[in-house]
C-alpha positions in Angstrom: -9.2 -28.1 -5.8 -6.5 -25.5 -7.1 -6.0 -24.3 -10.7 -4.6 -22.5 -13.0 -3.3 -18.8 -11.1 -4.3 -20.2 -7.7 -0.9 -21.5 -7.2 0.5 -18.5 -8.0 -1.1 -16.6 -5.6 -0.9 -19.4 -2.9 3.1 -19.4 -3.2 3.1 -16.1 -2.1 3.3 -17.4 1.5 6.9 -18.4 0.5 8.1 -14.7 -0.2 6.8 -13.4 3.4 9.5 -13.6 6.3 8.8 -10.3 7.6 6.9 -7.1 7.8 8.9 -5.3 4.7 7.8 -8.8 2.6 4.3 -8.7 3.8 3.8 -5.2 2.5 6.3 -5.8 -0.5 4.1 -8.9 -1.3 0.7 -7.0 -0.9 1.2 -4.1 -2.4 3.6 -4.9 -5.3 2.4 -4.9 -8.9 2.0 -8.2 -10.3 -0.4 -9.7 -13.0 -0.7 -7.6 -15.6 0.4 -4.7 -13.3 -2.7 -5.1 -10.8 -2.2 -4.2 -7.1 -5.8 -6.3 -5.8 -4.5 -6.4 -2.3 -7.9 -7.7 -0.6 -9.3 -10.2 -2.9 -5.9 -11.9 -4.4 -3.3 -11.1 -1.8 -4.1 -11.2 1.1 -7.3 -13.2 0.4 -4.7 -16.5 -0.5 -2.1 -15.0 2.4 -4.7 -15.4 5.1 -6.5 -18.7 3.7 -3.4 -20.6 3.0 -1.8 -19.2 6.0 -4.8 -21.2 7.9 -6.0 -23.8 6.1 -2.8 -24.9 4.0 -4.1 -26.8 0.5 -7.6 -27.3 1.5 -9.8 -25.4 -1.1 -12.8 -26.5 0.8 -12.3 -23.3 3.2 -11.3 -20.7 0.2 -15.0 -21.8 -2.0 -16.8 -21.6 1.4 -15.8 -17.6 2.1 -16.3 -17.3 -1.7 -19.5 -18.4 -1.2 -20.6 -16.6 1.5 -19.2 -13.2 -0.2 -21.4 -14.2 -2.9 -24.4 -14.8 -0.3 -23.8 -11.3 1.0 -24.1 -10.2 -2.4 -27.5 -11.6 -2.7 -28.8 -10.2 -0.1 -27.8 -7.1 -1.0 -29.2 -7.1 -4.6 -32.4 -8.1 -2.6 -32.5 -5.3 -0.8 -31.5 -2.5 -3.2 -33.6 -3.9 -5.8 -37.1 -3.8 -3.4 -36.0 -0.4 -2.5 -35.8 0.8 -6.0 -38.9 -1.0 -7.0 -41.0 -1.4 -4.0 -41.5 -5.0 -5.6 -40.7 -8.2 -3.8 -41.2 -10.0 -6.5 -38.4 -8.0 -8.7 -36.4 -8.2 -4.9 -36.5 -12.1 -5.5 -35.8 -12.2 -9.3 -32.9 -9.9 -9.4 -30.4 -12.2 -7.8 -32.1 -15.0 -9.7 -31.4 -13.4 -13.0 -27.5 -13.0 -11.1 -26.9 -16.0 -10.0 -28.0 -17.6 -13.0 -25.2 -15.8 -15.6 -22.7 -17.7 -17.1 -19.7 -15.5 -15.8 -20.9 -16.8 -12.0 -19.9 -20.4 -12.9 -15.8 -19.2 -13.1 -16.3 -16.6 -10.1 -17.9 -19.4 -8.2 -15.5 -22.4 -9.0 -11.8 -20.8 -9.7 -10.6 -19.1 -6.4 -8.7 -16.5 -8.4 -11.6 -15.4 -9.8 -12.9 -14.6 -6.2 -11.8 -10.4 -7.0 -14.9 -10.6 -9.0 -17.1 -11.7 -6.7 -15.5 -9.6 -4.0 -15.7 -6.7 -6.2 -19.7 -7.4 -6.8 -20.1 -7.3 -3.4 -18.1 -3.7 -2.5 -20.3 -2.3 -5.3 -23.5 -3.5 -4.3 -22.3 -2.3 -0.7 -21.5 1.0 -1.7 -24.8 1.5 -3.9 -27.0 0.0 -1.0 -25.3 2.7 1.4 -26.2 5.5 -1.2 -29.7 4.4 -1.2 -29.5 4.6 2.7 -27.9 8.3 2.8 -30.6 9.3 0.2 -33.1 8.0 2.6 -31.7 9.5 5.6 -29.1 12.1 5.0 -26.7 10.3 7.9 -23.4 10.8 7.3 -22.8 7.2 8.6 -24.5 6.2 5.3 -22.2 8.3 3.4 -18.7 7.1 5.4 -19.8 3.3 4.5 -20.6 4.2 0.7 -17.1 5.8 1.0 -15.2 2.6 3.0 -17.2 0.5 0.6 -15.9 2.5 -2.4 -12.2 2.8 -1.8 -12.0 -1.0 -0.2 -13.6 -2.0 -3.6 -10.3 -0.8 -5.2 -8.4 -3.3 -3.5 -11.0 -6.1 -5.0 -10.8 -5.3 -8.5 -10.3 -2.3 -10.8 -13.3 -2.4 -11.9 -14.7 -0.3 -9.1 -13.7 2.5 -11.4 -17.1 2.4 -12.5 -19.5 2.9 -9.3 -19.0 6.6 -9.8 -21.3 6.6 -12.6 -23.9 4.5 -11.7 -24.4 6.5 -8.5 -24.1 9.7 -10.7 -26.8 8.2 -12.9 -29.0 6.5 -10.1 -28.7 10.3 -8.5 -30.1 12.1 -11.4 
């Protein structure tokens, strides 16, 4: 069901009466001064919004975000390789950490899978505009990039794996 922060985040519905609250409410500081607008705010604004207290709904997205990931390490790791035996491993070798279990089981801990997912994103679109040189592959590494920010602060750090992928 519901723990810990999650109700925190779901009472957030109670602050919104009109357009000032929504963006007040989305784009305030809160926790620890974070402003993680897709994968906390609006992520238990839309959910609870439509589904109420079911959780069943919130781990299903969650898992499908996570899915999305996997298919994406898939991808980027075969095209790095050229292995499809290294493309099946590296999400095995994901999936199978230790941090997965919270991400996977605690809905407020959905900005790290949702954060995963715009970094993979991002890198698998670099990989693409390496390949081809289309600036459509560069606009989605940039849309991947800056949306990652409102997932989790950690984005900070695709920068530097692309620098060092590049050289």
């Amino acid at each position: 069901w519901f723990s810990q922060d999650d109700f925190a985040w779901l009472s957030l519905r109670l602050h919104v009466h009109n357009f000032d609250d929504l963006m007040r409410v989305l784009f305030t500081p809160m926790a620890q001064g974070t402003v993680r607008t897709l994968s906390e705010r609006a992520y238990f604004l839309v959910f609870y919004s439509l589904f109420g207290l079911d959780a069943l709904p919130f781990r299903i997205w969650a898992f499908l975000t996570q899915f999305a990931s996997i298919v994406l390490l898939m991808n980027i790791t075969r095209r790095i390789t050229g292995s499809n035996l290294a493309g099946f491993l590296a999400p095995v070798f994901w999936c199978a950490h230790g941090a997965m279990a919270v991400a996977m089981n605690w809905n407020s801990a959905y900005n790290e899978l949702l954060c995963g997912f715009f970094i993979l994103s991002a890198f698998y679109f670099l990989l693409r505009h390496i390949e081809s040189g289309a600036r459509r592959d560069l606009a989605g590494l940039w849309v991947c990039f800056l949306l990652g920010f409102g997932a989790l602060e950690h984005m900070v750090v695709f920068p530097a794996l692309a620098a060092l992928y590049s050289l």
